[in-house]
Steps between C-alpha positions, in 0.01 A plus 500: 500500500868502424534900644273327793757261546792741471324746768483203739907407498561847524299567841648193622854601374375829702429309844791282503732845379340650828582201710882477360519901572383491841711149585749704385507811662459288849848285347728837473385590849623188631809507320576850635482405845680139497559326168345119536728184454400140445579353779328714775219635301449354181497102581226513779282643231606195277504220738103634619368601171686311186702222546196258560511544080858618444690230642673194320275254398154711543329702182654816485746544211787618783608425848518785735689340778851604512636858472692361119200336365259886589764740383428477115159528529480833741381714267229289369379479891512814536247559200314234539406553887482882461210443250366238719507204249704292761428316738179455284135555638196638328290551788326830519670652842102707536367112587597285757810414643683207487739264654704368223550854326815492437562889364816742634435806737616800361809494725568150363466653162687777516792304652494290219518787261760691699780180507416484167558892374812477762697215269345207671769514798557124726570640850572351780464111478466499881195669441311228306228342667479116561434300170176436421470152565283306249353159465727371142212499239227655717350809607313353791695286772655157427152306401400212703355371173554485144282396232616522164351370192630128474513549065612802356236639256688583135424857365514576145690790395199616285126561495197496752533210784198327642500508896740250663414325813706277673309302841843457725369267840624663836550157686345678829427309729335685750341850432698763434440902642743704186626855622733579219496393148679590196489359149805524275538388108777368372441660180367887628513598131263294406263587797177663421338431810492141735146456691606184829181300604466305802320218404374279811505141481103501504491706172396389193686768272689370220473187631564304246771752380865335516701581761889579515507597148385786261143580377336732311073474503467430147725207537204336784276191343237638732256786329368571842893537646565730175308733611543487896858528456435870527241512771573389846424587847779364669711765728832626326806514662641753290474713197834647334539748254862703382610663768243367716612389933452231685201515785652467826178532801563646832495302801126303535446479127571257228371310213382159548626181303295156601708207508523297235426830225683533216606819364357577141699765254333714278794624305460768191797520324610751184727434229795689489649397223756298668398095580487447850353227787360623828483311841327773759577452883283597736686573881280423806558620874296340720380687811663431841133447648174450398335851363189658638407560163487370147590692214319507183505617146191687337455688215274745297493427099316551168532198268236720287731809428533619139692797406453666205757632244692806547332589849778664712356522828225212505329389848402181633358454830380203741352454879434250711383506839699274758307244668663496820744727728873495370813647604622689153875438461630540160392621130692366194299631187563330158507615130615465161684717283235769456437521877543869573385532879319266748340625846302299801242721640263369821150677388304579819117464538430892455714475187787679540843333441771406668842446270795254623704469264565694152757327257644679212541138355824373363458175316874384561510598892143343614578571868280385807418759765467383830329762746716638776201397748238252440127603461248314601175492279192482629280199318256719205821713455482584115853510381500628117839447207520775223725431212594707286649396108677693242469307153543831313831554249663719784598180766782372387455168577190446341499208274235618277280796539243431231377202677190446714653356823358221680582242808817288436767311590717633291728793536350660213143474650416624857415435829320690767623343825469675839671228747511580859587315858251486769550312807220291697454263810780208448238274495270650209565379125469732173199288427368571859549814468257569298210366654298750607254532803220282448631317255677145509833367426351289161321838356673599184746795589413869384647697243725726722800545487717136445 
């Protein structure tokens, strides 16, 4: 198992050697014919492709906004993009395309390499494009709305945390129509993953759950709550992950928040060693006019997975046929740390398959992909999520390969989550859209996808 393992980091030592070789060649070509500078060449690529993350303020450990702040770290660009690590993105480029993909062309790359080989040179000033201009605190546009968590929720610097939830009341008024939204911690550290509900006022949901403050389940007099603080089928605004985006819907689409709902926060923190407290924002854009459609989030599981010890390449696969026609918009797949790769297929009716989306998964860059254009689904479509898991001694990251892996909420277990975005007549509900022909808004809704 262990030559196994060494075999694998060589071949992939081998692919990304290939990459850097050929980024590389294309780099001294470019150099020959005009060496790059920042200014004309170099900060385009940043101001388009990095500085949403490498700006003051934002995750990345560096700012890449002025010529004195990039100069240090040339070299380490010029590695880093010729071996494609940066700007990340696991999709496989044989499936799909997609709108948010933020990768380099190899002229982009090759620039980068060849002001980087040529002593990192500043230019011409004149030549700089127009700042970037940037909402302070925000990678979508100033938000109409904020809701934050009213309490900040204390995090222990050590051991396993229970799910935190926090119910935050939007004070709407009047029904809302959301085109943007982006959730920020306070504490991104300590940010496993944060799930926001919209609970409607006619919900009974953690009802009797306190609002405005912390809670975890277990702390819930309720037995009935306990256990329903998981289980929900309330729309979500938003899931985040590290180095997750915010969902921003074209013109004629947007997510739908009744007034009077409250937002509920699922928040999983992880101990870092280091105390902390967390109060998570979420940022809301509301849309200039009332949307066409209504944007909704589904998703493909298996609450029944078990893994078993040492297996290196192990499957797990669900379906679920969709009740009604959609418009397919996004795909945000979700693992632990033995998630290895995750795809979306659509199986047709003579059994062949159709793939959309291949991730070689990366548990600390849990990206969404949006599709470049929308596809509609047909109602009967059978869309189908493989995962795949490595809980073998070879992955890195794996907390313990001699144990049988099952569902959890903890880091240390797993998950098998295949989230995606479909949008659907404004006036249709999740729980609507469900029903199918012939049967009636108070049947029980089917085990598809949800």
């Amino acid at each position: 198992m262990k030559r196994l393992g060494i075999l694998v980091t060589i071949a992939i030592l081998l692919v990304f050697s290939s990459m850097g070789l050929r980024n590389i060649r294309a780099a001294r070509e470019t150099k020959a014919s005009a060496p790059p500078t920042f200014y004309k060449d170099v900060l385009p690529i940043l101001q388009d492709h990095c500085q949403s993350c490498h700006r003051p303020g934002e995750v990345a450990p560096m700012p890449l906004v002025t010529y004195e702040q990039t100069k240090p770290w040339a070299r380490k660009m010029g590695a880093t993009v010729a071996m494609e690590m940066m700007p990340p993105w696991f999709a496989d480029p044989r499936y799909g395309h997609f709108s948010d993909d933020p990768s380099l062309t190899p002229q982009q790359i090759a620039a980068i390499l060849a002001w980087a080989e040529a002593g990192a040179p500043a230019g011409d000033v004149r030549d700089a494009p127009a700042p970037r201009k940037w909402a302070e605190g925000w990678n979508i546009p100033e938000p109409d709305v904020v809701v934050k968590m009213s309490r900040p929720a204390p995090i222990p610097a050590r051991g396993e945390i229970e799910y935190t939830y926090e119910i935050v009341p939007t004070h709407f008024t009047e029904d809302k129509w959301v085109q943007m939204v982006e959730v920020r911690p306070s504490s991104a550290a300590h940010v496993h993953h944060a799930v926001v509900y919209i609970r409607p006022p006619d919900s009974q949901w953690l009802r009797h759950a306190p609002v405005g403050e912390p809670f975890t389940a277990s702390m819930l007099s309720d037995p009935e709550e306990r256990r329903e603080a998981h289980e929900t089928t309330s729309d979500l605004l938003l899931v985040y992950a590290p180095g997750s985006s915010p969902d921003k819907w074209a013109d004629g689409m947007a997510k739908f928040v009744p007034a009077g709902s409250d937002l509920v926060f699922q928040m999983h923190y992880t101990a870092n060693g280091e105390a902390a407290s967390d109060a998570t924002s979420a940022g809301l854009v509301f849309a200039k006019s009332a949307p066409k459609q209504r944007v909704i989030t589904l998703q493909l599981n298996d609450h029944a997975l078990l893994i078993p010890p040492g297996a290196d390449d192990f499957r797990v696969e669900v379906q679920g046929t969709l009740p009604n026609d959609a418009m397919l918009l996004s795909l945000f797949p979700h693992m632990h740390l033995r998630g290895k790769r995750f795809e979306y297929d659509i199986v047709h009716d003579d059994g062949s398959v159709e793939t959309l989306l291949r991730v070689n998964y990366h548990f600390h860059w849990q990206l969404s992909y949006k599709l470049a254009e929308p596809r509609l689904l047909k109602a009967g479509t059978r869309l189908r999520a493989v995962a795949w898991y490595d809980n073998s001694r070879n992955n890195p990251h794996n907390p313990d390969p001699t144990q049988l892996v099952k569902w959890g909420d903890q880091t240390s277990d797993e998950m098998m989550v295949g989230f995606f975005d479909v949008a659907v007549p404004a006036g249709t509900d999740k729980w609507q859209y469900f029903v199918r022909h012939g049967e009636t808004a108070g049947s029980t809704q089917p085990a598809s996808p949800r």
